[in-house]
matplotlib code that plots the C-alpha trace (Angstrom):
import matplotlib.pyplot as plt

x = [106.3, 104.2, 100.1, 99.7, 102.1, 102.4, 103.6, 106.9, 107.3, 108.9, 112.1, 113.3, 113.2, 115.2, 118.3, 117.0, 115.6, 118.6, 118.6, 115.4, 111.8, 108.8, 105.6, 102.6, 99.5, 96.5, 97.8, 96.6, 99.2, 99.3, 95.4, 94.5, 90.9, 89.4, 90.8, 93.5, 97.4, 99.0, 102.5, 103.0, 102.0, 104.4, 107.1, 106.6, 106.8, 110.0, 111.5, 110.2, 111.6, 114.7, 115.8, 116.1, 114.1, 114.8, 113.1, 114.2, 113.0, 113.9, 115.6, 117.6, 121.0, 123.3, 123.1, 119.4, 119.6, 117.3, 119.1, 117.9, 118.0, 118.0, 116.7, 117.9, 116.7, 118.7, 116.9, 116.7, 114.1, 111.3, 107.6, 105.5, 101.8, 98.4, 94.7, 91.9, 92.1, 92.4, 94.9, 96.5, 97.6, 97.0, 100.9, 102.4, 100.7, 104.0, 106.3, 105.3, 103.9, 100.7, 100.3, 96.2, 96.1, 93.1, 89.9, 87.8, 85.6, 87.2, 90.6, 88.8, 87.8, 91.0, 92.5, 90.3, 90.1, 94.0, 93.9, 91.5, 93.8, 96.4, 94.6, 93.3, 96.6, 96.0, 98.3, 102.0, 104.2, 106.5, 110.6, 112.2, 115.5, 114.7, 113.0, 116.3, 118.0, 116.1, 116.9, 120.3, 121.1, 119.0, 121.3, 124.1, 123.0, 125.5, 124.5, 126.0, 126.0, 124.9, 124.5, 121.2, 122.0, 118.5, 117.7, 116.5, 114.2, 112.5, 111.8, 110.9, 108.1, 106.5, 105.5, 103.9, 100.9]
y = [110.1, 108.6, 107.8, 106.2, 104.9, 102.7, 104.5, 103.2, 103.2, 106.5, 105.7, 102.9, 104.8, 103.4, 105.5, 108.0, 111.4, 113.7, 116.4, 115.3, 116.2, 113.7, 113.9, 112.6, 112.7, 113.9, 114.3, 110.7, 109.4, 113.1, 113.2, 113.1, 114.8, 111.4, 111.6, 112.6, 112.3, 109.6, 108.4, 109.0, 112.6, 112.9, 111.4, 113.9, 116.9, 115.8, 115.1, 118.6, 120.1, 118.6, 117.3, 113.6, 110.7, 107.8, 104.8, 102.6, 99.1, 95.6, 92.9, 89.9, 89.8, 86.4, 85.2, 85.4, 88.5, 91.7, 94.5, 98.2, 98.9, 102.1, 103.1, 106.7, 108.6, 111.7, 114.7, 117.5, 116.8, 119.1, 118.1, 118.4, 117.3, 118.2, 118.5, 120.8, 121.1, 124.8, 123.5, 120.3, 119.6, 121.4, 121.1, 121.1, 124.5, 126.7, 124.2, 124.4, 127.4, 126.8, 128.0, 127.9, 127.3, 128.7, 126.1, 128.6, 127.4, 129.3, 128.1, 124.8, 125.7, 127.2, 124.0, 121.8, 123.9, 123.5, 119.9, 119.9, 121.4, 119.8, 116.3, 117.7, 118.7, 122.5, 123.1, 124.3, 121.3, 120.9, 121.8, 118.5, 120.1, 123.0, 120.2, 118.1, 121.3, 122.3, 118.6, 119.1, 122.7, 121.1, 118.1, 120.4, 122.2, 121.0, 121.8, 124.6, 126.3, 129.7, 132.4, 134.6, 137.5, 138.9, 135.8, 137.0, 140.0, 136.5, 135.0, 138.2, 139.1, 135.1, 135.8, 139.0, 136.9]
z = [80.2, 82.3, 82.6, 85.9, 88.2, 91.5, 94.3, 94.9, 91.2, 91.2, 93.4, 90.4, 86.7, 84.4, 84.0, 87.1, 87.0, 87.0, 84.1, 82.9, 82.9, 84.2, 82.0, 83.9, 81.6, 83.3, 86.8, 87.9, 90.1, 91.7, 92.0, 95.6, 95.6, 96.2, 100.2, 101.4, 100.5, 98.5, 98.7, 94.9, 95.3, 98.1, 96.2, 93.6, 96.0, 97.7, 94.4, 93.1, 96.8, 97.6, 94.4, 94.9, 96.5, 99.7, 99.9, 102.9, 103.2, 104.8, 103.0, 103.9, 103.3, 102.0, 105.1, 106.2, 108.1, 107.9, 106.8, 105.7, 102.5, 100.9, 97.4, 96.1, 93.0, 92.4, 90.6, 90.0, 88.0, 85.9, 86.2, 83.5, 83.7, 81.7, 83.5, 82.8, 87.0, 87.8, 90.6, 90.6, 94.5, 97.0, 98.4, 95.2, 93.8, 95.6, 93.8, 90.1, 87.5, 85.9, 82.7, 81.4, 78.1, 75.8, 76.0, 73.8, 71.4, 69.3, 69.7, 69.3, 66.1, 64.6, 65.8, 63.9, 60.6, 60.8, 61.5, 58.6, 55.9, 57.1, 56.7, 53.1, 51.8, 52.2, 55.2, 55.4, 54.6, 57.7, 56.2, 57.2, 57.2, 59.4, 62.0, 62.1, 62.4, 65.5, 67.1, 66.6, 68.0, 71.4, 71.7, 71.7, 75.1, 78.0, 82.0, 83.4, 87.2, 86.8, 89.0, 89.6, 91.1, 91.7, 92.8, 96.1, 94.5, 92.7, 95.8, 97.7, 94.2, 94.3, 98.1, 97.2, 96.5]

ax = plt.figure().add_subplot(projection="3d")
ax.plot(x, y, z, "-o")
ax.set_aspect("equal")
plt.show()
């Protein structure tokens, strides 16, 4: 989970990117309304499009000679991000769903009335047991290769729009 991030930030995650989803909180490393494109938006993309990163630079080696380097971050990774933005970035919007959530007032206010009877004791009490059950049934998922066959009817129905 991330809030803001450096650009080259994103090529040196502890522990990598691969099975795992990134959370970046209110799109700000993505944002690039304010001019133009930014390299962390771009890194973002190519992780989202070709499932891994490659970030080459110049170093010295044990002798005092430049050498390339190269930095690699394997995905594929999931990108999860929140902002009341009806679209997030421009080149990003054919690589990710966007789901809308409900910003009514009156969502607001069955939100707070639950918040509120939860807070004064009146809520449903959350079943611990049921919880820790949940957390273990998800650590038990293992990665798998599948195969789609209708794969290509997928592809052909997202262009339809």
């Amino acid at each position: 989970m991330i809030t803001g991030a450096s650009s080259k930030s994103f090529y040196n995650i502890e522990g990598g990117l691969k099975h795992k989803v990134l959370i970046l909180q209110e799109v700000g490393p993505l944002d690039t309304d304010a001019g133009g494109d930014n390299e962390a938006a771009h890194a973002v993309r190519s992780l989202l499009s070709e499932g891994s990163l490659s970030y080459q630079y110049t170093s010295f080696d044990d002798q005092g000679k430049k050498v390339a380097m190269r930095v690699t971050m394997d995905g594929p990774t999931a990108l999860v991000t929140t902002t009341i933005k009806e679209r997030l970035e421009r080149q990003l919007d054919d690589r990710l769903i966007t789901i809308m959530t409900d910003i009514t007032s009156r969502q607001t206010k069955d939100i707070l009335r639950i918040t509120a009877d939860l807070a004064a004791g009146n809520g449903d009490k959350f079943n611990a047991l049921e919880i820790e059950g949940w957390r273990l049934f998800h650590k038990g998922f293992e990665p798998v290769q599948i195969v789609i066959p209708f794969a290509g009817k997928l592809a052909d129905h997202m262009t339809l729009n």
